[in-house]
N, C-alpha and C positions, 0 to 999 in steps of 0.2 A: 635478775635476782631481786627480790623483794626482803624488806626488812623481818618479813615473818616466815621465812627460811632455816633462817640458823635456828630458831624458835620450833618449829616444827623437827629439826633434827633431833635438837634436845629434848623434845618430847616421847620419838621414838627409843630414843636411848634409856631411857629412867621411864619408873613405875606411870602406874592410870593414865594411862596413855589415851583411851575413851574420853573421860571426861575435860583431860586438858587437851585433845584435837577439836573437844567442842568447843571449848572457849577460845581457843585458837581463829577456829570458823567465824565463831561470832565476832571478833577482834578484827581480823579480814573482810567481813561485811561492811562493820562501822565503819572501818577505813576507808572504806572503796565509796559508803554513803558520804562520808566528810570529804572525800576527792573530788566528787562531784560537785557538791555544795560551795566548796572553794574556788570550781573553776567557773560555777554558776557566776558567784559574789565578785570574781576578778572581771570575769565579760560586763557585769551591770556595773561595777566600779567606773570602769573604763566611760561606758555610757555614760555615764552620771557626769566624769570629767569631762567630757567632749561637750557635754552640752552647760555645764558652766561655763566653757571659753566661748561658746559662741554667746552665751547670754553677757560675758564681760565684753564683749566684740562691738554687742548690739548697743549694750549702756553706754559704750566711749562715742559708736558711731553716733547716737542719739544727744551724750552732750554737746557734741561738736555740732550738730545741728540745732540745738536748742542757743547755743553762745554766738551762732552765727545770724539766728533768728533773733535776739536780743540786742545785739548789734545794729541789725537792720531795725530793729525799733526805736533803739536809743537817736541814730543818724537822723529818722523822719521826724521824730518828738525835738533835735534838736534843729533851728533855726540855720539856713544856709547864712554862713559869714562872709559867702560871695555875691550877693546880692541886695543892693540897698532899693528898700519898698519906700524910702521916702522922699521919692522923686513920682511916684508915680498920682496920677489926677482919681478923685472920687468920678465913677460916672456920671455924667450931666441925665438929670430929669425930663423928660419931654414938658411942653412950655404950660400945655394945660393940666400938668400934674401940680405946675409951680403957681398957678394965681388961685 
């Protein structure tokens, strides 16, 4: 049973009954156009949501490799404090480089 039922009774019942089945008609048209338009707007909603989560997916998976690549930068820019360079010798010159 559809909401323009009872509407349709009531128009059998009571006078011009012609011109108000038309706009009846036309009422039912719209309806059925805005039915579809709705269920259009609800399947590309959905879309649209699915692919924000994967784009917030991609930006966390993306920070975490960017703070882990920054990391590894920070570790090579800073100096190892397990190893002391001042013990070690300048290399020696060959002899006819030195006279």
């Amino acid at each position: 049973m559809s909401i323009f039922d009872g509407l349709d009774k009531l128009i059998t019942e009571h006078g011009s009954a012609t011109i108000l089945r038309e706009r009846l008609s036309q009422a039912k048209d719209q309806y059925s156009i805005l039915e579809r338009e709705n269920s259009t707007l609800k399947t590309e909603r959905a879309s649209l949501q699915k692919n924000h989560e994967d784009a917030k997916m991609k930006i966390a998976t993306l920070e975490n490799e960017k703070k882990e690549l920054q990391d590894k930068i920070t570790s090579l820019e800073t100096p190892s404090t397990g190893m002391d360079f001042s013990q070690l010798e300048a290399p020696k010159l060959p002899d006819m480089l030195t006279d």
